[in-house]
PyMOL CGO cylinders between C-alpha atoms (Angstrom):
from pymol import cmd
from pymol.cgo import CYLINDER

trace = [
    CYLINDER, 84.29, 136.17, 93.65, 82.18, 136.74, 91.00, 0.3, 1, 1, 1, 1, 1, 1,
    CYLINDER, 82.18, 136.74, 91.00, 79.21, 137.15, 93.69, 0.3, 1, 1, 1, 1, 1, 1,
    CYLINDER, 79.21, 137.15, 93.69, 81.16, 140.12, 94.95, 0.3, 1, 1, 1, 1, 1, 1,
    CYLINDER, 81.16, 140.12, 94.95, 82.46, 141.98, 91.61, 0.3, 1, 1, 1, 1, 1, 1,
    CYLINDER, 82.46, 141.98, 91.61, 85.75, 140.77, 92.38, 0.3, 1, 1, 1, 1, 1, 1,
    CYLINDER, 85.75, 140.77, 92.38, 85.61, 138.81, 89.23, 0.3, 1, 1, 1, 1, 1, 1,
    CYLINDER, 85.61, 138.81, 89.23, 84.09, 138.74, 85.94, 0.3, 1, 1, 1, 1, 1, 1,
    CYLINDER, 84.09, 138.74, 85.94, 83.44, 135.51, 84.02, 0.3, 1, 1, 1, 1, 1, 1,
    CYLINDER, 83.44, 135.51, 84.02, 84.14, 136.17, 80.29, 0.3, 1, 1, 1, 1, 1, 1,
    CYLINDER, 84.14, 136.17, 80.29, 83.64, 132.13, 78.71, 0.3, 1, 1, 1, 1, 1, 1,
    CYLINDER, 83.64, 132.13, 78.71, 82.86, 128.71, 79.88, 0.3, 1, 1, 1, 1, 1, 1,
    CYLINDER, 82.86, 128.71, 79.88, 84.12, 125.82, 78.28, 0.3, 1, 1, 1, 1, 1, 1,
    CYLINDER, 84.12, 125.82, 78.28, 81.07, 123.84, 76.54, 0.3, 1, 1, 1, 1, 1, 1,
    CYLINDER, 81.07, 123.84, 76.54, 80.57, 120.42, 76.86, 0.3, 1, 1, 1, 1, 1, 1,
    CYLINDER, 80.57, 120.42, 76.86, 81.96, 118.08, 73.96, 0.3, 1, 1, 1, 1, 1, 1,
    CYLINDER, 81.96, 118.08, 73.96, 80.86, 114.85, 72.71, 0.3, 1, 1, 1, 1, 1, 1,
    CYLINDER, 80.86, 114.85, 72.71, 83.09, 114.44, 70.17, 0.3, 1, 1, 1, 1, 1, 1,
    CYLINDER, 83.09, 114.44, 70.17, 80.74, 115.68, 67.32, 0.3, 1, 1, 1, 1, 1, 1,
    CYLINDER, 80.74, 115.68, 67.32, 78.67, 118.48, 68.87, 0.3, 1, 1, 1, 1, 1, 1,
    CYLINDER, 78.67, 118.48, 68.87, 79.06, 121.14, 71.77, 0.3, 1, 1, 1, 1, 1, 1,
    CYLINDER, 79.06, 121.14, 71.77, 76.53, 121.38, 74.51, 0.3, 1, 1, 1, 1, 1, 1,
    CYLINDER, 76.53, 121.38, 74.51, 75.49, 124.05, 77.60, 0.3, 1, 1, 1, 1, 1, 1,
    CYLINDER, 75.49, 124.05, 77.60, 76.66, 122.07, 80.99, 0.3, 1, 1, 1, 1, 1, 1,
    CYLINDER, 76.66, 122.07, 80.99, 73.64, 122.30, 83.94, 0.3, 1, 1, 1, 1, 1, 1,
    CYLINDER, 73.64, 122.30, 83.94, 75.81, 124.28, 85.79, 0.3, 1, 1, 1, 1, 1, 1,
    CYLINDER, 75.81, 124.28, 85.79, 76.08, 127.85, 83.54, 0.3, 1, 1, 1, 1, 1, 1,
    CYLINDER, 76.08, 127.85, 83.54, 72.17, 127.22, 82.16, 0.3, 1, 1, 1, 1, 1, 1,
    CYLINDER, 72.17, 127.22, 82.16, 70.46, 130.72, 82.54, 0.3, 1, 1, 1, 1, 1, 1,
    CYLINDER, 70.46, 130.72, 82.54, 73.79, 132.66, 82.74, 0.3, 1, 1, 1, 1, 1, 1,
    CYLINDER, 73.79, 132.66, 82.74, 74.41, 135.47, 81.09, 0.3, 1, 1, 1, 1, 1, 1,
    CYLINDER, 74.41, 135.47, 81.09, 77.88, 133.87, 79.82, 0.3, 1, 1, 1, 1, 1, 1,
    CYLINDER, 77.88, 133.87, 79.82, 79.08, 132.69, 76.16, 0.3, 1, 1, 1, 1, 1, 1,
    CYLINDER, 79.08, 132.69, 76.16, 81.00, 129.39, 75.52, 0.3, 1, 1, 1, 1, 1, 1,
    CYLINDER, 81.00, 129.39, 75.52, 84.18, 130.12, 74.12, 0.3, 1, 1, 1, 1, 1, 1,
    CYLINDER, 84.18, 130.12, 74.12, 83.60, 129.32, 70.49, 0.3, 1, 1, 1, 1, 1, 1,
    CYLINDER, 83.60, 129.32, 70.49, 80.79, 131.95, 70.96, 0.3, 1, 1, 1, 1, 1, 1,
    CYLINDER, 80.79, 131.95, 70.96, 82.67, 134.93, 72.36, 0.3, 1, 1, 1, 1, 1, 1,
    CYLINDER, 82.67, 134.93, 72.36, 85.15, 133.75, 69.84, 0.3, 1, 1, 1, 1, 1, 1,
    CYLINDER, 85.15, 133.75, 69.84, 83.02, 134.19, 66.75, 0.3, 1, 1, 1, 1, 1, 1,
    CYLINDER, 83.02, 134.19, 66.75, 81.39, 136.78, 68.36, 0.3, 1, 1, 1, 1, 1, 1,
    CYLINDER, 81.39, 136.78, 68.36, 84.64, 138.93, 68.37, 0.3, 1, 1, 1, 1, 1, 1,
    CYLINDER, 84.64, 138.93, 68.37, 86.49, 137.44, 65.22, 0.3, 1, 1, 1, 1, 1, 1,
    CYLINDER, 86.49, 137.44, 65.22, 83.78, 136.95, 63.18, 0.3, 1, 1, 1, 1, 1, 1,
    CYLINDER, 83.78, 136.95, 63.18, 84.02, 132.96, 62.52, 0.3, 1, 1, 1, 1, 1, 1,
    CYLINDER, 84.02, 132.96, 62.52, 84.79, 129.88, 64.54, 0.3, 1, 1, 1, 1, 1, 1,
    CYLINDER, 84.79, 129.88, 64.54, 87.63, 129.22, 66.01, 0.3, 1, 1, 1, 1, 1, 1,
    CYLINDER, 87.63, 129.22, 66.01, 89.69, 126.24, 63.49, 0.3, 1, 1, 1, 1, 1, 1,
    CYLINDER, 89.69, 126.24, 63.49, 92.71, 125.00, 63.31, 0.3, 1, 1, 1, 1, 1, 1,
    CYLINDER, 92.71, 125.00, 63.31, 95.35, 122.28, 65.39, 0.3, 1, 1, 1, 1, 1, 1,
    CYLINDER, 95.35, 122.28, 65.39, 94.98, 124.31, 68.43, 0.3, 1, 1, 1, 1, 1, 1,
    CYLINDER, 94.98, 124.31, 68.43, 91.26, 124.28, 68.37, 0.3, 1, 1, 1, 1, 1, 1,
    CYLINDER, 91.26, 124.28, 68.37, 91.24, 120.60, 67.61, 0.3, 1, 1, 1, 1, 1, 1,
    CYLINDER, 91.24, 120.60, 67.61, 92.78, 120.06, 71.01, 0.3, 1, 1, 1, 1, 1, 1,
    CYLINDER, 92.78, 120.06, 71.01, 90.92, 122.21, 72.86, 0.3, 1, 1, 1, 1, 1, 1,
    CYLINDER, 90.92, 122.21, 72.86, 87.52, 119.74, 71.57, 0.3, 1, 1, 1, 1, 1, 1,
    CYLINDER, 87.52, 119.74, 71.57, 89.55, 116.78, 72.53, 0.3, 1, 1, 1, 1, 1, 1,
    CYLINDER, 89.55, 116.78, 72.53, 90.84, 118.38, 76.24, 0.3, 1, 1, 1, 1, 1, 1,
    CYLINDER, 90.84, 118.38, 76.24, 87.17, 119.48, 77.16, 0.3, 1, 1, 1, 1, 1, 1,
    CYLINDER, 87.17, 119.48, 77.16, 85.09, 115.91, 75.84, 0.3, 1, 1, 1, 1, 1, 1,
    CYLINDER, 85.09, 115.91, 75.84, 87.52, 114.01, 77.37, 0.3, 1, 1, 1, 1, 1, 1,
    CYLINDER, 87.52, 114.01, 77.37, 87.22, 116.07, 80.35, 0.3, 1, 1, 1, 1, 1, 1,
    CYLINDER, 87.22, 116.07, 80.35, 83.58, 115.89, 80.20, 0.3, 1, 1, 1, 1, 1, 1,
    CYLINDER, 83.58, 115.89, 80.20, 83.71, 112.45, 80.38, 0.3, 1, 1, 1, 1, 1, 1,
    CYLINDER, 83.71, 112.45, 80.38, 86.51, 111.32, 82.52, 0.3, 1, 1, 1, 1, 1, 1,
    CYLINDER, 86.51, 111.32, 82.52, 84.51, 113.93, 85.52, 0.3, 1, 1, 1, 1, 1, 1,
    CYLINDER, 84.51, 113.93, 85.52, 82.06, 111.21, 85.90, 0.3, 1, 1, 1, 1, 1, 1,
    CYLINDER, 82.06, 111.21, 85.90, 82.61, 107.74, 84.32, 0.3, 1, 1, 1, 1, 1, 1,
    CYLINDER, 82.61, 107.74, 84.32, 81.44, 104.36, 86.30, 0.3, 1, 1, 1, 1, 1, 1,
    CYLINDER, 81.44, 104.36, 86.30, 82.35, 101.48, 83.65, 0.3, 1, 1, 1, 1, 1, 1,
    CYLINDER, 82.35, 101.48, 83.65, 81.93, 97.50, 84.05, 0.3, 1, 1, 1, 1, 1, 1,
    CYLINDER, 81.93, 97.50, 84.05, 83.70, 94.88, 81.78, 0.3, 1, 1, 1, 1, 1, 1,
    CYLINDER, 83.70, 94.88, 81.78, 82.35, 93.74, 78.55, 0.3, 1, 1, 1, 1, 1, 1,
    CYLINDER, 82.35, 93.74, 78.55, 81.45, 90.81, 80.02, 0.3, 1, 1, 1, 1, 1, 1,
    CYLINDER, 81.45, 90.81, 80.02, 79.26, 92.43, 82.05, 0.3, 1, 1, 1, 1, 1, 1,
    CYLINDER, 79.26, 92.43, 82.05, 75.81, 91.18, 82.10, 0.3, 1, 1, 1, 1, 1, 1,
    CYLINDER, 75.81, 91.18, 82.10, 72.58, 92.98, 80.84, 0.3, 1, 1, 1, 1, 1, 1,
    CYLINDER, 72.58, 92.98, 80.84, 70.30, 93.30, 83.63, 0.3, 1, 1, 1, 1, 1, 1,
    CYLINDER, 70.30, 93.30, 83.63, 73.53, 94.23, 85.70, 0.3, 1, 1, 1, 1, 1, 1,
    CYLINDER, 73.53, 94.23, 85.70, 74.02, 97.50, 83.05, 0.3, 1, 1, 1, 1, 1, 1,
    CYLINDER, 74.02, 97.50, 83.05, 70.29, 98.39, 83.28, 0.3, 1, 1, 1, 1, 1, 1,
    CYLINDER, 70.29, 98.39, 83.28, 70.31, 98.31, 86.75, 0.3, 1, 1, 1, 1, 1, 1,
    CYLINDER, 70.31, 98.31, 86.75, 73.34, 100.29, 86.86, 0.3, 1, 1, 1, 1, 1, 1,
    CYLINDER, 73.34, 100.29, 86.86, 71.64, 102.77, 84.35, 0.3, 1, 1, 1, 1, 1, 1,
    CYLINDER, 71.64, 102.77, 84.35, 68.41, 102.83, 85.87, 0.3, 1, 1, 1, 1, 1, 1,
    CYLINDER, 68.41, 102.83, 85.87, 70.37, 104.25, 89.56, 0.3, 1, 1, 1, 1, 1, 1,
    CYLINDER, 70.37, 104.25, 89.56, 72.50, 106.28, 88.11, 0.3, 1, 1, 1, 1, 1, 1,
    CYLINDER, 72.50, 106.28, 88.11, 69.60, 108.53, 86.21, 0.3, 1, 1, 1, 1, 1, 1,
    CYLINDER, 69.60, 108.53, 86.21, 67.37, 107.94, 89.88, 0.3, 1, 1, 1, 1, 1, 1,
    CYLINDER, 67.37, 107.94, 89.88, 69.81, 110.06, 91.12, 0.3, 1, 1, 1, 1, 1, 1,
    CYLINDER, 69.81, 110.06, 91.12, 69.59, 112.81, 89.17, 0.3, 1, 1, 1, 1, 1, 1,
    CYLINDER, 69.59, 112.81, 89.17, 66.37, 113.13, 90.42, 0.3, 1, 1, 1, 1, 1, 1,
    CYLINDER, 66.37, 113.13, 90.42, 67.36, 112.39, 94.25, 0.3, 1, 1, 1, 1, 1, 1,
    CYLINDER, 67.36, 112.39, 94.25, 66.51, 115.89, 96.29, 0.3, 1, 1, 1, 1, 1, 1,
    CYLINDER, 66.51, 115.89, 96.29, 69.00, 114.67, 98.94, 0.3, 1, 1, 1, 1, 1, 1,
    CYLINDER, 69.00, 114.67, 98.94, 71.65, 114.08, 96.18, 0.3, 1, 1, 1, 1, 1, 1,
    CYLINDER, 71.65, 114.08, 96.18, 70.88, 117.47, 95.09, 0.3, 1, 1, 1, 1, 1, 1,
    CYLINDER, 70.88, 117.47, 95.09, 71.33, 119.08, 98.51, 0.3, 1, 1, 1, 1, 1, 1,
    CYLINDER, 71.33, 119.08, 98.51, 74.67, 117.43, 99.29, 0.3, 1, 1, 1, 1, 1, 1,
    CYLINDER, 74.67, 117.43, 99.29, 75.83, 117.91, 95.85, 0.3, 1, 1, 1, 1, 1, 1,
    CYLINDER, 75.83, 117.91, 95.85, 75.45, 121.56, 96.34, 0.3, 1, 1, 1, 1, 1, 1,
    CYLINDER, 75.45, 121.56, 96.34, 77.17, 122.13, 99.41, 0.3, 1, 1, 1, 1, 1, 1,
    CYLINDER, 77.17, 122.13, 99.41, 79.99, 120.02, 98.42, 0.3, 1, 1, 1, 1, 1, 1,
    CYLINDER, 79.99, 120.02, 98.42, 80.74, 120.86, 95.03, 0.3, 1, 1, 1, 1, 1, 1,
    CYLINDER, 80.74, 120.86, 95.03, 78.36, 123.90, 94.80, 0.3, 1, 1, 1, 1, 1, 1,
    CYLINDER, 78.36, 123.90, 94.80, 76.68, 122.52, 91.54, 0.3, 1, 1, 1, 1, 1, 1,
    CYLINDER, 76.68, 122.52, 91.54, 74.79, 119.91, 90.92, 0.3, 1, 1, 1, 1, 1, 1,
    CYLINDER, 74.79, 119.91, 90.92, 76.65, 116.84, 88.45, 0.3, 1, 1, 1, 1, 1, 1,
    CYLINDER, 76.65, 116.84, 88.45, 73.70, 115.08, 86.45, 0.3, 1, 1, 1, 1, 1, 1,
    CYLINDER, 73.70, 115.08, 86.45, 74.77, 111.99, 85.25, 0.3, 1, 1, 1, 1, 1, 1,
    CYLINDER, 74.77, 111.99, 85.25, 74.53, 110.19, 81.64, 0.3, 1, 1, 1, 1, 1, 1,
    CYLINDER, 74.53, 110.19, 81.64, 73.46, 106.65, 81.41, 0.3, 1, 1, 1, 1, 1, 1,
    CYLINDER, 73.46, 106.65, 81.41, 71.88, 106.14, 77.99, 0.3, 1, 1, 1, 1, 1, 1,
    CYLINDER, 71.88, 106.14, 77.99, 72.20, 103.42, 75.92, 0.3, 1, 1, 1, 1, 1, 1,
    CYLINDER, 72.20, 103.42, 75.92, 74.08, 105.44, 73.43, 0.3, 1, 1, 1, 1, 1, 1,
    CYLINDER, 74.08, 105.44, 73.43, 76.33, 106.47, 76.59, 0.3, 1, 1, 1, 1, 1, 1,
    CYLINDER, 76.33, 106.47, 76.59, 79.23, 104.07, 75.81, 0.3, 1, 1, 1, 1, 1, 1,
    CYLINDER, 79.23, 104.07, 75.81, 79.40, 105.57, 71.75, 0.3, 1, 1, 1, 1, 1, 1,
    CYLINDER, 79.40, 105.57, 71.75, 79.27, 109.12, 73.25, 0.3, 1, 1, 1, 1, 1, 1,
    CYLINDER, 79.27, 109.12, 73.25, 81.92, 108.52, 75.51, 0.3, 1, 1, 1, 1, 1, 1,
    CYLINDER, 81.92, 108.52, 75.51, 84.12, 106.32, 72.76, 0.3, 1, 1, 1, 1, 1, 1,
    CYLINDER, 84.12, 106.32, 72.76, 83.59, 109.48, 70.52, 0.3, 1, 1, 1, 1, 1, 1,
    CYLINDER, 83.59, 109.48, 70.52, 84.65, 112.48, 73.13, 0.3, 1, 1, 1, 1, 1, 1,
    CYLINDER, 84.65, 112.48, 73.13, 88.21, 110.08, 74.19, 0.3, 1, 1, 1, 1, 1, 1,
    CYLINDER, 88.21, 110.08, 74.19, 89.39, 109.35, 70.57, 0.3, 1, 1, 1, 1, 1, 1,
    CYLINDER, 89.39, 109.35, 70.57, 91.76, 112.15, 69.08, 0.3, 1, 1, 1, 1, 1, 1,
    CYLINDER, 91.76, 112.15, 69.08, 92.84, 111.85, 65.85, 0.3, 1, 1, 1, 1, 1, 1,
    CYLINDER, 92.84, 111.85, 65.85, 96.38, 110.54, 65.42, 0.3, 1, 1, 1, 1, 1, 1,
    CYLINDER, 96.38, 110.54, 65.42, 97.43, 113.44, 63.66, 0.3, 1, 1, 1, 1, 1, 1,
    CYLINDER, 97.43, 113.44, 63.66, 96.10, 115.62, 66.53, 0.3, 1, 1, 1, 1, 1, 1,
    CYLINDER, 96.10, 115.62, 66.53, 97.91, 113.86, 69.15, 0.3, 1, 1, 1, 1, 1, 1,
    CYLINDER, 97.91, 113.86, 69.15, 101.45, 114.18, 67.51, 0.3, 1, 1, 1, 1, 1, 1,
    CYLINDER, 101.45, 114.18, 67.51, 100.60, 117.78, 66.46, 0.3, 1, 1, 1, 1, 1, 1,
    CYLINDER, 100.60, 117.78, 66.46, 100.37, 117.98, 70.59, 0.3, 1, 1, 1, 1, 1, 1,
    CYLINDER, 100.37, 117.98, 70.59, 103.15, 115.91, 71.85, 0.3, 1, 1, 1, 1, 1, 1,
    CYLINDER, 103.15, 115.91, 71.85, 105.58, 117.70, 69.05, 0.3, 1, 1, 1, 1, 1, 1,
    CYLINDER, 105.58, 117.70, 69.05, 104.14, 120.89, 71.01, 0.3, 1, 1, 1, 1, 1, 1,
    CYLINDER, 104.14, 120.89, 71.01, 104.27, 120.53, 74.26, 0.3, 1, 1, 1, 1, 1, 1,
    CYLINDER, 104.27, 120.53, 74.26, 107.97, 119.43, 73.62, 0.3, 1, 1, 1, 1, 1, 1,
    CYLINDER, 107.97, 119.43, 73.62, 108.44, 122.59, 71.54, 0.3, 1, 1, 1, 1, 1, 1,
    CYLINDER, 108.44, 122.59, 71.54, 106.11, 125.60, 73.45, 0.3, 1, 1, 1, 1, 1, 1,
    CYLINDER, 106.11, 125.60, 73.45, 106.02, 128.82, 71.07, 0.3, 1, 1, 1, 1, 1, 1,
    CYLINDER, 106.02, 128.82, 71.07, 107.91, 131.75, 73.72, 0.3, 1, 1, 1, 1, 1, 1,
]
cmd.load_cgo(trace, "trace")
């Protein structure tokens, strides 16, 4: 839609880890803002507050739950680097790429760092006063 004029794209939602945002692969090189950009870019600061806390949480959680392969902490080491070393070989994959594209029409890349189990710990934990602040409203949605 957006191909034809039929639709404008005014945000995309950033990636999240948790403690910093980040551009996705898929919106590099558009001429698009992430929200908290348009946002201070029409009221003048970031956005703050309950509400934005959320918002964080929903997209790094997001982020992470798209694409998450896990193995037990028992797990052994070789088995995780193996697992790590496939996982960023197909990122590189030009087949992966093609069948990605017509699928999905993007392209995931995958995360398989050592620090990718702290990253992903960080972008699922909401702070407990968050999470009642949500359940009280989603039981009580301002009209």
């Amino acid at each position: 839609m957006v191909k034809t004029g039929q639709a404008i794209p005014v945000f995309y939602d950033p990636g999240y880890d948790g403690k910093s945002f980040f551009m996705p692969d898929g919106v590099a090189g558009l001429p698009i803002l992430p929200l908290h950009e348009l946002y201070r870019k029409i009221r003048g600061a970031m956005p703050s507050g309950r509400l934005w806390e959320i918002y964080k949480s929903i997209i790094g959680a997001d982020g992470i739950i798209q694409r998450v392969i896990v193995m037990p902490p028992s797990a052994p080491q070789s088995a995780i680097e193996a697992w790590r070393s496939a996982i960023m070989r197909v990122n590189e994959d030009p087949a992966y790429a093609e069948e990605a594209e017509k699928t999905f029409g993007f392209v995931p890349q995958w995360k398989a760092g050592a620090d990718t189990p702290k990253i992903a710990q960080s972008a699922l934990s909401i702070l407990p006063d968050v999470r009642a602040f949500l359940a009280d409203y989603m039981k009580n949605v301002p009209k």
